[in-house]
N, CA, C and O atoms as CSV, one atom per row, in Angstrom:
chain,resi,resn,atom,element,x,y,z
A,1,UNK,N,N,-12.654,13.465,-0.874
A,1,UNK,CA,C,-13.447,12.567,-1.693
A,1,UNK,C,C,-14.779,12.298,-1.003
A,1,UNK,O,O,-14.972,12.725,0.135
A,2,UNK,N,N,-15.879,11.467,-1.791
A,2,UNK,CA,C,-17.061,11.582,-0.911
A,2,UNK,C,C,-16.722,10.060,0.131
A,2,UNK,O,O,-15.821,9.251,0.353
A,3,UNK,N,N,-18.075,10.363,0.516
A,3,UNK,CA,C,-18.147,9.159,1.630
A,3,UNK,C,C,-18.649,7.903,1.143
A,3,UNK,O,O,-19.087,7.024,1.885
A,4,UNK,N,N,-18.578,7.816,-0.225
A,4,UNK,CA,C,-19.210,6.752,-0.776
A,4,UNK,C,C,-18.571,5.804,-0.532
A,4,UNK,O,O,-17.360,6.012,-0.605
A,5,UNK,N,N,-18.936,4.553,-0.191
A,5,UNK,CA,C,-18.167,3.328,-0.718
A,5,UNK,C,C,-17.968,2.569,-1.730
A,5,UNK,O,O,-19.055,2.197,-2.171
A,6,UNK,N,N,-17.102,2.161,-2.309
A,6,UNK,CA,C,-16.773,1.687,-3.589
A,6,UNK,C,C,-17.132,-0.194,-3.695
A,6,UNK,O,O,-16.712,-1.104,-2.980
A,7,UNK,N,N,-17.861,-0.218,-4.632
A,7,UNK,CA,C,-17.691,-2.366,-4.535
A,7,UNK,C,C,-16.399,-2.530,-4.744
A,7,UNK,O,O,-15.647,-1.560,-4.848
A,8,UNK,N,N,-15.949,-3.889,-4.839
A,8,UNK,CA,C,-14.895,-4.360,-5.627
A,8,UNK,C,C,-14.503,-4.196,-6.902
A,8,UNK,O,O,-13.369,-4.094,-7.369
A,9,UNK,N,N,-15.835,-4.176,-7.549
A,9,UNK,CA,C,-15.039,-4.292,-9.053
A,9,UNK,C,C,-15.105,-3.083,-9.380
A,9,UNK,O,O,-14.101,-2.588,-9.892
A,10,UNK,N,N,-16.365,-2.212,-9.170
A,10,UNK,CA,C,-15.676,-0.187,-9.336
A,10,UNK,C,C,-14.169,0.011,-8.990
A,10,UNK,O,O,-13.196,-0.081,-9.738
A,11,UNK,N,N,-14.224,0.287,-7.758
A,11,UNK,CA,C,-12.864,-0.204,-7.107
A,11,UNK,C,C,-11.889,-0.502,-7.794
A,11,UNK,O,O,-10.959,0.299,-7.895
A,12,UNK,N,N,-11.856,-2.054,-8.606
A,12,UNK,CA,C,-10.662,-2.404,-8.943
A,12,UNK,C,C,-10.409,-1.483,-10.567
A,12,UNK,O,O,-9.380,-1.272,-11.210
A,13,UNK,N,N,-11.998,-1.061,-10.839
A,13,UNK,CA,C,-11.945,-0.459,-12.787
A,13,UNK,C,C,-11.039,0.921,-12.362
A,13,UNK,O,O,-10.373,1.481,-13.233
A,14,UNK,N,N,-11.055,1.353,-11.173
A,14,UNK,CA,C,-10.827,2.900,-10.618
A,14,UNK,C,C,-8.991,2.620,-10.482
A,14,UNK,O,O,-8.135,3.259,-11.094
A,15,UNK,N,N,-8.834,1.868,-9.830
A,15,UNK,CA,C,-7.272,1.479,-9.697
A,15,UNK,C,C,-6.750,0.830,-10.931
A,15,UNK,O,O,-5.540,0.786,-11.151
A,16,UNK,N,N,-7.654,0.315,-11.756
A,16,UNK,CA,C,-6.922,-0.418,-13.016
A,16,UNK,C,C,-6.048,-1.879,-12.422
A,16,UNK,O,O,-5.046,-2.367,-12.944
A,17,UNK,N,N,-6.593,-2.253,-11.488
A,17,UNK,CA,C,-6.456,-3.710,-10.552
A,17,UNK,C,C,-7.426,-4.905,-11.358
A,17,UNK,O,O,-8.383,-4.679,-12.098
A,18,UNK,N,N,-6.879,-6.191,-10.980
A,18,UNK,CA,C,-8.220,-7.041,-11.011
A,18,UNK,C,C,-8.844,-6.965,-9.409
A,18,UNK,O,O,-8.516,-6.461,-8.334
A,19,UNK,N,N,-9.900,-7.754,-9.936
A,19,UNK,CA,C,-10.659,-8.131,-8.241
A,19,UNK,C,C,-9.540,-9.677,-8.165
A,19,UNK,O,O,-8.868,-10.013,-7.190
A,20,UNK,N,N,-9.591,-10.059,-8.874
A,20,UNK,CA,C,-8.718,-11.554,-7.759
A,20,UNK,C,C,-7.274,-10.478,-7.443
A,20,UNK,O,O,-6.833,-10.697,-6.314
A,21,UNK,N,N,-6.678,-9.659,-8.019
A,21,UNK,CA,C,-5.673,-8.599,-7.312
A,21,UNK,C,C,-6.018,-8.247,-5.678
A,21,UNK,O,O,-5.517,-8.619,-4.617
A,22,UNK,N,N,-6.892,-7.532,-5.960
A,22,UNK,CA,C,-7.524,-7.259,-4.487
A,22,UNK,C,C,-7.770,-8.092,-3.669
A,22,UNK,O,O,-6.986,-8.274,-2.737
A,23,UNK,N,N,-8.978,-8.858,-3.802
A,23,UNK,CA,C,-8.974,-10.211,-2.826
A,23,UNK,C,C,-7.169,-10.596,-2.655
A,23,UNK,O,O,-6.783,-10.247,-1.539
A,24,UNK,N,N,-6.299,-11.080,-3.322
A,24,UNK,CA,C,-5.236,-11.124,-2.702
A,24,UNK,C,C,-4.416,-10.057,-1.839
A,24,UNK,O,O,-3.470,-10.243,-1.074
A,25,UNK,N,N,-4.877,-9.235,-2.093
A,25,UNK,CA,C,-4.043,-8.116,-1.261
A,25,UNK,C,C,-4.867,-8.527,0.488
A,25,UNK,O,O,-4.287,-8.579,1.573
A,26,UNK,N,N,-5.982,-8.702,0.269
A,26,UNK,CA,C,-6.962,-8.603,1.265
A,26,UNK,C,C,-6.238,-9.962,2.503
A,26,UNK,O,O,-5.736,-9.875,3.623
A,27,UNK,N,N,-6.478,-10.919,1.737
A,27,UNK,CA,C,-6.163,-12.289,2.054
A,27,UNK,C,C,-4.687,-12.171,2.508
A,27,UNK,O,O,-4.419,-12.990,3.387
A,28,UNK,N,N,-3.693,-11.397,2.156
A,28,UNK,CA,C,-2.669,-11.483,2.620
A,28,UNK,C,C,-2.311,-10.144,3.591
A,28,UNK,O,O,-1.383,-10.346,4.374
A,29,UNK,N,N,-2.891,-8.887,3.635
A,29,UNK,CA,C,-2.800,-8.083,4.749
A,29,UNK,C,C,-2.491,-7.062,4.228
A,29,UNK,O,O,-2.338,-6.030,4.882
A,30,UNK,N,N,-2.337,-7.126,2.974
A,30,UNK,CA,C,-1.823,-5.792,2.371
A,30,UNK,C,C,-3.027,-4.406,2.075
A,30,UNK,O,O,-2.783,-3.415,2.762
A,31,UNK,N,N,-3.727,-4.339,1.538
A,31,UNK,CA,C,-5.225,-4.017,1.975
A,31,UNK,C,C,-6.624,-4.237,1.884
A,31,UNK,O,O,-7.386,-4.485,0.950
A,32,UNK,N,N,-6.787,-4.042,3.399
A,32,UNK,CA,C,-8.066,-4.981,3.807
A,32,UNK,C,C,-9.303,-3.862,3.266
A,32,UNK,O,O,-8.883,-2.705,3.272
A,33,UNK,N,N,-10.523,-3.985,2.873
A,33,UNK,CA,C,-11.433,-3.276,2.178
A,33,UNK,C,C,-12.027,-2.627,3.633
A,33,UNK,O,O,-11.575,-3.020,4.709
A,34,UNK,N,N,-13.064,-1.617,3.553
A,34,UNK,CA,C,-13.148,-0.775,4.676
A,34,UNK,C,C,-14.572,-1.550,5.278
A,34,UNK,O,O,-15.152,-1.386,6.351
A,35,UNK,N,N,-14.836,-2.336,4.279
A,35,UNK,CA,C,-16.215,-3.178,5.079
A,35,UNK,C,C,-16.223,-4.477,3.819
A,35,UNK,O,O,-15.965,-4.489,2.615
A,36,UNK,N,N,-16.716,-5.634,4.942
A,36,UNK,CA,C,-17.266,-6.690,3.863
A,36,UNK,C,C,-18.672,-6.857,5.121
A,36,UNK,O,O,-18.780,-6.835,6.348
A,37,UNK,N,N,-19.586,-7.029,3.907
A,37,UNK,CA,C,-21.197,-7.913,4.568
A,37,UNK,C,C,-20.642,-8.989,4.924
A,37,UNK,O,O,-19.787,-9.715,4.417
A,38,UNK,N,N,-21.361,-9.009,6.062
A,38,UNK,CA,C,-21.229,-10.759,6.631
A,38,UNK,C,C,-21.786,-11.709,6.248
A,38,UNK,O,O,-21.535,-12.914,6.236
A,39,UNK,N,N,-22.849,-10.885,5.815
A,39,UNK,CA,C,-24.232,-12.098,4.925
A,39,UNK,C,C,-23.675,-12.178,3.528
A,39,UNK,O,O,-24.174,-13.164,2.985
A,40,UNK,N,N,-22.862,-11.558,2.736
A,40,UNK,CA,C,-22.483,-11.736,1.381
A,40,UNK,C,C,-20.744,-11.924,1.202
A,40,UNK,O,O,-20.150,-12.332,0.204
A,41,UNK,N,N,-20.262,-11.555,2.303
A,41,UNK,CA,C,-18.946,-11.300,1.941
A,41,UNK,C,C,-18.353,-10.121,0.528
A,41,UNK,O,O,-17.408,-10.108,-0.260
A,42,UNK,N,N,-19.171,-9.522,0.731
A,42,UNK,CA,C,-18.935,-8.512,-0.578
A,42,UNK,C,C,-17.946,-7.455,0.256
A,42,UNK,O,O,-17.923,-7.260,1.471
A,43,UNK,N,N,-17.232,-6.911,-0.666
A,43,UNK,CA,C,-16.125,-6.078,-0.233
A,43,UNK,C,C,-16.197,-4.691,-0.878
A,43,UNK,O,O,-16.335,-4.378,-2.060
A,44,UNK,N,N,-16.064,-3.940,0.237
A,44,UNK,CA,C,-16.486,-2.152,-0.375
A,44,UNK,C,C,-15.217,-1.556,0.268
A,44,UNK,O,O,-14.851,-1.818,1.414
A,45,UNK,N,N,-14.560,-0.698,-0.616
A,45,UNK,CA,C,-13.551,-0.046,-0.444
A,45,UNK,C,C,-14.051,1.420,-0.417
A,45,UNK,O,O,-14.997,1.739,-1.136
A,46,UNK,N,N,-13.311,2.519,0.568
A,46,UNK,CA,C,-12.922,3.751,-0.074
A,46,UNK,C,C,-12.179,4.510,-0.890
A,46,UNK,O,O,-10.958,4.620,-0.784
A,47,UNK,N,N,-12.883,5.073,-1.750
A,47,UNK,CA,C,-11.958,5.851,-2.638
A,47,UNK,C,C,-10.631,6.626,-2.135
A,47,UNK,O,O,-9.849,7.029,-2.996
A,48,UNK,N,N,-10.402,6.807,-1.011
A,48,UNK,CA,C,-8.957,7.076,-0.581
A,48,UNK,C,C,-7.982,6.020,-0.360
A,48,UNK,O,O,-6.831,6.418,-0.181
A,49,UNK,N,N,-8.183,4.735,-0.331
A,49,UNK,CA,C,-7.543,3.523,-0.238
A,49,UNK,C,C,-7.003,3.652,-1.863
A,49,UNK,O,O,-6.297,2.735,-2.281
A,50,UNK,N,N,-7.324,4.743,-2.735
A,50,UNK,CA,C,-6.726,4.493,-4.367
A,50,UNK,C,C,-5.367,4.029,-4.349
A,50,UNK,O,O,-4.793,3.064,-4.853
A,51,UNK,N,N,-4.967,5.128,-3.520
A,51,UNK,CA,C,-3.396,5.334,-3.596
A,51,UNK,C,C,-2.677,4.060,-2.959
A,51,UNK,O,O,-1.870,3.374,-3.587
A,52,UNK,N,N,-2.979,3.874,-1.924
A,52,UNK,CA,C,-2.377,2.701,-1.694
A,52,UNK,C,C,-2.213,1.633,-2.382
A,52,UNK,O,O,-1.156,1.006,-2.458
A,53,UNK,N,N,-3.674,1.249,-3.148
A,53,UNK,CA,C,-3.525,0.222,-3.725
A,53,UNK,C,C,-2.971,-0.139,-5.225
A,53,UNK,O,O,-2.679,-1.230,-5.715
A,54,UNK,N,N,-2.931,1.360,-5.842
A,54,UNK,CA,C,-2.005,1.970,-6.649
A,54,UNK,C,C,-0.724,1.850,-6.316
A,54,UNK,O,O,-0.143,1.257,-7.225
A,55,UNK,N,N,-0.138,2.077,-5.607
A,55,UNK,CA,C,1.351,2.332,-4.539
A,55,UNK,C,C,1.859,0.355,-4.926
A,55,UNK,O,O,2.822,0.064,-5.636
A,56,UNK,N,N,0.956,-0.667,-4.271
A,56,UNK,CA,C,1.480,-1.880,-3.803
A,56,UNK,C,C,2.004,-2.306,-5.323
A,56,UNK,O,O,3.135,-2.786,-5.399
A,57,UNK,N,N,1.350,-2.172,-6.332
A,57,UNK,CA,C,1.750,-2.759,-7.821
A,57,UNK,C,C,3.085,-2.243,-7.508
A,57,UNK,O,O,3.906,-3.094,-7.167
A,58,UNK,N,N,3.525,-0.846,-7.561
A,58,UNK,CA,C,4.606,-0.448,-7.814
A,58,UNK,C,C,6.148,-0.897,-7.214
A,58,UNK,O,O,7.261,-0.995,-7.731
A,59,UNK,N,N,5.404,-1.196,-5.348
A,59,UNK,CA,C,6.031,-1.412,-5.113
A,59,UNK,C,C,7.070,-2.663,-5.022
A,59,UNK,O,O,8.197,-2.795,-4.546
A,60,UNK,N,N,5.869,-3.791,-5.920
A,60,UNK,CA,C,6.286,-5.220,-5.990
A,60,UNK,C,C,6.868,-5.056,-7.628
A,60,UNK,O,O,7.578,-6.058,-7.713
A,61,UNK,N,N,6.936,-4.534,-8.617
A,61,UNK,CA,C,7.351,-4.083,-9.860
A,61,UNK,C,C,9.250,-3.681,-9.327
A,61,UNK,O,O,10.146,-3.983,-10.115
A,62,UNK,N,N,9.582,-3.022,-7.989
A,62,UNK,CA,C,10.779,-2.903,-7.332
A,62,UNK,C,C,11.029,-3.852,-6.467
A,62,UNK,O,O,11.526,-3.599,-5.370
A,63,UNK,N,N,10.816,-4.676,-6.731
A,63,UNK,CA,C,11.377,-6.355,-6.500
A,63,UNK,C,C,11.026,-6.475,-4.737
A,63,UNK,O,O,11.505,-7.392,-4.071
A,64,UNK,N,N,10.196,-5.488,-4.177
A,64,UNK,CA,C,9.911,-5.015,-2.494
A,64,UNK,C,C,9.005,-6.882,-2.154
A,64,UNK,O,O,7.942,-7.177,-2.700
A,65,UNK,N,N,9.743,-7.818,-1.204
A,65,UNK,CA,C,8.430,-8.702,-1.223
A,65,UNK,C,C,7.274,-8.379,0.028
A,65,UNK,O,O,7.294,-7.637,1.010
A,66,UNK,N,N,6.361,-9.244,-0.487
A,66,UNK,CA,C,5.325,-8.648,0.041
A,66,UNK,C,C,5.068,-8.144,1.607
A,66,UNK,O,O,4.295,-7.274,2.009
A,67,UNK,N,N,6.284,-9.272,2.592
A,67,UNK,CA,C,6.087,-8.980,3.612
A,67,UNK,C,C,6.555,-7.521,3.682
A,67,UNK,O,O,5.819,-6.643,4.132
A,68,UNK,N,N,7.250,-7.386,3.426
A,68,UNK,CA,C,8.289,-5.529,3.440
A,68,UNK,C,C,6.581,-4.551,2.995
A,68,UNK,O,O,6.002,-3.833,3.811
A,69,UNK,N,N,6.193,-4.752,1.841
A,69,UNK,CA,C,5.127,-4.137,1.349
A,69,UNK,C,C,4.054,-3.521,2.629
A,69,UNK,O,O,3.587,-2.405,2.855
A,70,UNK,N,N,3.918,-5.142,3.453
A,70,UNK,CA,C,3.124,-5.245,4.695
A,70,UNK,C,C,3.645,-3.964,5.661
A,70,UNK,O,O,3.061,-2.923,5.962
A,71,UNK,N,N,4.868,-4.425,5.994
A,71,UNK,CA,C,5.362,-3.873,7.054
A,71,UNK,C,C,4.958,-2.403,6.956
A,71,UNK,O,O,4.287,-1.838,7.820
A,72,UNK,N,N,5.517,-1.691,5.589
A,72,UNK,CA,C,5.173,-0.083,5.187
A,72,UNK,C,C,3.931,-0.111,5.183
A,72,UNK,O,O,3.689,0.604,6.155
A,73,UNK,N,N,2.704,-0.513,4.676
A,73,UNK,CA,C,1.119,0.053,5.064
A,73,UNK,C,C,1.233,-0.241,6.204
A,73,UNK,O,O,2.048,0.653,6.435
A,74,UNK,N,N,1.086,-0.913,7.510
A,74,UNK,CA,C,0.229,-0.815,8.511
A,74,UNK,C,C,1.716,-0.095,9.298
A,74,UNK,O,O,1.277,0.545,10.254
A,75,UNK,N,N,2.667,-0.012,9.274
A,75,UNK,CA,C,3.912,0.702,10.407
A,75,UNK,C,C,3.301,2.584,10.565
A,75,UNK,O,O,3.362,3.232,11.610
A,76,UNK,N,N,2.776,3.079,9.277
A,76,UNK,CA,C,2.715,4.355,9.062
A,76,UNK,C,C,1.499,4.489,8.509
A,76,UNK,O,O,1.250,5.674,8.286
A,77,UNK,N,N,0.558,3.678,8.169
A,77,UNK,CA,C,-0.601,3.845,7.853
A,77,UNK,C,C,-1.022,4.159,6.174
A,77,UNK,O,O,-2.139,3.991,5.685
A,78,UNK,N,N,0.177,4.647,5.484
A,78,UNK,CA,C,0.200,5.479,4.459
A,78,UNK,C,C,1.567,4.586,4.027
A,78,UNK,O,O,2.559,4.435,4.740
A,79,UNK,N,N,1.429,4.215,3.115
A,79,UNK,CA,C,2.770,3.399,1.873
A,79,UNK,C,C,3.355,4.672,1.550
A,79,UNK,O,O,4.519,4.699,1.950
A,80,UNK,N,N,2.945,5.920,0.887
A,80,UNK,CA,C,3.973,7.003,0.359
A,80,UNK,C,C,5.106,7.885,1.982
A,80,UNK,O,O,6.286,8.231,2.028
A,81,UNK,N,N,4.106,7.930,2.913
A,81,UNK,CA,C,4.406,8.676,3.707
A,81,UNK,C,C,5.516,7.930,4.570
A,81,UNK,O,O,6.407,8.726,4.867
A,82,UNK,N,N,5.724,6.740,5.029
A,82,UNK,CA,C,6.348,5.570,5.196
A,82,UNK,C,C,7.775,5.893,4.386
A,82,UNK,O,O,8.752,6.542,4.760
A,83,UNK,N,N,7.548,5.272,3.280
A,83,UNK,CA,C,8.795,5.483,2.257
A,83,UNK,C,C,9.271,6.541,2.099
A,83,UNK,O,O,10.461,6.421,1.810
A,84,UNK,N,N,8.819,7.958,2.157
A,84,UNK,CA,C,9.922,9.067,2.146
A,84,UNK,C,C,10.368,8.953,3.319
A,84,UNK,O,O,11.569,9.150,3.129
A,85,UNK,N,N,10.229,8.750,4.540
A,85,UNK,CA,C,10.394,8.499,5.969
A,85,UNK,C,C,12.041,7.565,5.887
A,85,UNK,O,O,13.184,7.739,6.309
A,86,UNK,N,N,11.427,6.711,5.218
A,86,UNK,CA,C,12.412,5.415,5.071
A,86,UNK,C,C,13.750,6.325,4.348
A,86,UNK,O,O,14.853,6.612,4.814
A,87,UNK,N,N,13.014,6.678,2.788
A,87,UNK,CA,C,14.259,7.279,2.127
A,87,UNK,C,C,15.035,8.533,2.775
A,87,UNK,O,O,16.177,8.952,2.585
A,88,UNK,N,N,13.999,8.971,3.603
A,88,UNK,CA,C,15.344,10.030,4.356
A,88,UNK,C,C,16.310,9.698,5.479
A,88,UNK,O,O,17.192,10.493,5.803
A,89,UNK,N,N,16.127,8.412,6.129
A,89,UNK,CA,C,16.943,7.773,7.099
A,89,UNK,C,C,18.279,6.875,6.253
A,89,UNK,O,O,19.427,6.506,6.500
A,90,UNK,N,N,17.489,6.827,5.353
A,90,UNK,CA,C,19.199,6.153,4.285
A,90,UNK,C,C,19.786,6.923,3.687
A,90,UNK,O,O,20.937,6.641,3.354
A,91,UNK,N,N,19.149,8.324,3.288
A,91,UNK,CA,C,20.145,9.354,2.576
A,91,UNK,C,C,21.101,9.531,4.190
A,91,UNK,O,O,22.304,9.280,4.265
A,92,UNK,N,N,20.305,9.976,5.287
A,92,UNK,CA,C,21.334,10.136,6.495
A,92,UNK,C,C,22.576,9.268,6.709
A,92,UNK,O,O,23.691,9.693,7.013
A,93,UNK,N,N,22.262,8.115,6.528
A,93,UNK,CA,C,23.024,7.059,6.798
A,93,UNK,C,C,24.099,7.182,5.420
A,93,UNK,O,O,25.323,7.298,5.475
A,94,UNK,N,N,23.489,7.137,4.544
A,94,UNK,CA,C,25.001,7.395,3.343
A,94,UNK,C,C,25.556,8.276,3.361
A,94,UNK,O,O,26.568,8.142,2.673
A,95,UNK,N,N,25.442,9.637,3.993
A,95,UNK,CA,C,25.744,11.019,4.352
A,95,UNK,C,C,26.770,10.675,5.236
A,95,UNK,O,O,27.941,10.721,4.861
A,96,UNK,N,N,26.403,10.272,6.581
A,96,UNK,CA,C,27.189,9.610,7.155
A,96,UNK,C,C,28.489,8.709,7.048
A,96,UNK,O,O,29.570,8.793,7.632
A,97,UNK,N,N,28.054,7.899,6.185
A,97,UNK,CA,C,29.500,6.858,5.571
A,97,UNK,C,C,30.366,7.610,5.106
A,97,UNK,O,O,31.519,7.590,5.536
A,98,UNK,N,N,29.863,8.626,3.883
A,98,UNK,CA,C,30.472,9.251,3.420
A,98,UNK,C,C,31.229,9.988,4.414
A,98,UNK,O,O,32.448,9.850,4.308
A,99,UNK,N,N,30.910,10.572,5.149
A,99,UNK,CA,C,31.312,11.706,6.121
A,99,UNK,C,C,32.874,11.141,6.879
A,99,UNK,O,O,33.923,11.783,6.914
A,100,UNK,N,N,32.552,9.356,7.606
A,100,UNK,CA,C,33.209,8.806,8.165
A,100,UNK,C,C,34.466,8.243,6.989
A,100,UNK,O,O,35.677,8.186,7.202
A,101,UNK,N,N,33.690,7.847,5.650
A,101,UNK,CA,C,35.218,7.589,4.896
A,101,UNK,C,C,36.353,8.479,4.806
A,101,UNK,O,O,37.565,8.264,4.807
A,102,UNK,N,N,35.321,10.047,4.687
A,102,UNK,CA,C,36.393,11.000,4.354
A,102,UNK,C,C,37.595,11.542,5.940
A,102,UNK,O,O,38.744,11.978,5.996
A,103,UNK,N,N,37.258,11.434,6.276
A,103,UNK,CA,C,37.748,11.014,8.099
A,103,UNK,C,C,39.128,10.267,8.590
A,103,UNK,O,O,39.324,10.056,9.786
């Protein structure tokens, strides 16, 4: 993608977010914009932050609360890459049970 930076409200028309969405994501840690002016407090995102911020709706739509949400962006950097991570340590683990019931 380019190197442009995105305002807030491009930003939020691009994700299909509000801006008070964002500002809350911001305010609570979920994601922080890649620059705010100090003199305006204006908030500019990158267009690769889409996904993530695409990703957090979804993941609170699966009842995930927000701290959990937290934990997956900043543990792995990446919310998708995180969660297959996650989902392949619990398929192991039910593999496992299974393995030990049949036993």
């Amino acid at each position: 993608m380019r190197d442009e930076l995105l305002t807030i409200g491009r930003f939020a028309r691009l994700c299909r977010l509000s801006v008070k969405q964002l500002r809350h994501y911001d305010d609570t840690g979920l994601l922080a914009p890649v620059r705010v002016d100090a003199g305006t407090g204006y908030r500019s995102y990158a267009p690769e932050q889409a996904r993530d911020a695409l990703t957090i709706p979804l993941l609170r739509d699966m009842d995930l609360p927000l701290s959990g949400e937290a934990r997956y962006l900043f543990r792995a950097g990446s919310v998708l890459g995180d969660l297959s991570r996650v989902e392949r340590e619990a398929m192991r683990a039910l593999s496992r049970l299974g393995s030990e019931a049949r036993a």
